[in-house]
C-alpha positions in Angstrom: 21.8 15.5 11.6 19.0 16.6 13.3 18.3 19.9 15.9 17.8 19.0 19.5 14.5 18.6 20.3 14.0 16.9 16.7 14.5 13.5 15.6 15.9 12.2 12.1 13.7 8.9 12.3 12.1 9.8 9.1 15.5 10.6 7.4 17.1 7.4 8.9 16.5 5.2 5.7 17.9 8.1 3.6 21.0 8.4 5.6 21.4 4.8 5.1 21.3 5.0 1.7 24.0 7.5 1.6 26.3 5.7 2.8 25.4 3.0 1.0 25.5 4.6 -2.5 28.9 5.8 -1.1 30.7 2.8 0.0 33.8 4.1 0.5 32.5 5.9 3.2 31.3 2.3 4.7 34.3 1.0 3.7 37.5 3.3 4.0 38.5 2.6 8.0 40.0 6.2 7.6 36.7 7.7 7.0 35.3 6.6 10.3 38.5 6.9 12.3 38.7 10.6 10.7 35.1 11.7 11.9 35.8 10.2 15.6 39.1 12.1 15.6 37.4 15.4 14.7 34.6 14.5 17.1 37.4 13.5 20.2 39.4 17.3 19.3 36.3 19.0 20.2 35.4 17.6 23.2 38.9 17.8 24.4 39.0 21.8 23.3 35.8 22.0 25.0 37.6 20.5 28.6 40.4 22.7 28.3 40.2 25.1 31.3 43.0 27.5 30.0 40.8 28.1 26.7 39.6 32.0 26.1 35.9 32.2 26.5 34.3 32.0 23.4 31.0 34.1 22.4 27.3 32.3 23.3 26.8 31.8 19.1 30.5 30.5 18.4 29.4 27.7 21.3 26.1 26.9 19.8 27.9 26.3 16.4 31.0 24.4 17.9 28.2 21.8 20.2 26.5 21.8 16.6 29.9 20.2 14.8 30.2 18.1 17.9 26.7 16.7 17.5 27.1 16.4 13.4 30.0 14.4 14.2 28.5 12.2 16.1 25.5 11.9 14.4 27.8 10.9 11.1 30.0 8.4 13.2 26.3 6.6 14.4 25.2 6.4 10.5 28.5 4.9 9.5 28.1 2.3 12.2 24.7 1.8 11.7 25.2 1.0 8.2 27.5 -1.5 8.5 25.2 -3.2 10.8 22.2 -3.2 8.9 
C-alpha cells in the first residue's frame, strides 16, 4: 500500500512476490472474495446517511483501510495475470 501522493512502483515486484511465495493467497477464491467483501462494507458504511459523524482522524484511518483493501485486491489480480 502506498500514501496518496506516493506510488508503489518500486515495491510492485515485491508485492508480487508475496503473493507468489504465498500461493494460497493467489489461489484460495475465499481470500480474494474476503478482501472485496471488507472493501464493499466500507464503502457502503461510508454511504450510510443515518451514520454518527465520526472524528477527522477516525476518517483518515477508515479511507486508509479502504484504500489497503483495494490496493491488496489489485495485487491479488495482478498476480494472477502476470
Amino acid at each position: 500500500h502506498f500514501e496518496e501522493g506516493e506510488t508503489n512502483l518500486q515495491r510492485h515486484p515485491q508485492l508480487l512476490d508475496l503473493v507468489r511465495q504465498n500461493r494460497w493467497l493467489e489461489e484460495d477464491p475465499g481470500a480474494m472474495e474476503l478482501i472485496c467483501q471488507i472493501h464493499n462494507l466500507h464503502m457502503k458504511s461510508e454511504e450510510d446517511k443515518g451514520r454518527p459523524p465520526v472524528a477527522p482522524a477516525q476518517e483518515k484511518l477508515e479511507n486508509r483501510f479502504r484504500h489497503m483493501c483495494l490496493s491488496a485486491v489489485n495485487t491479488l489480480a495482478a498476480s494472477k495475470k502476470a
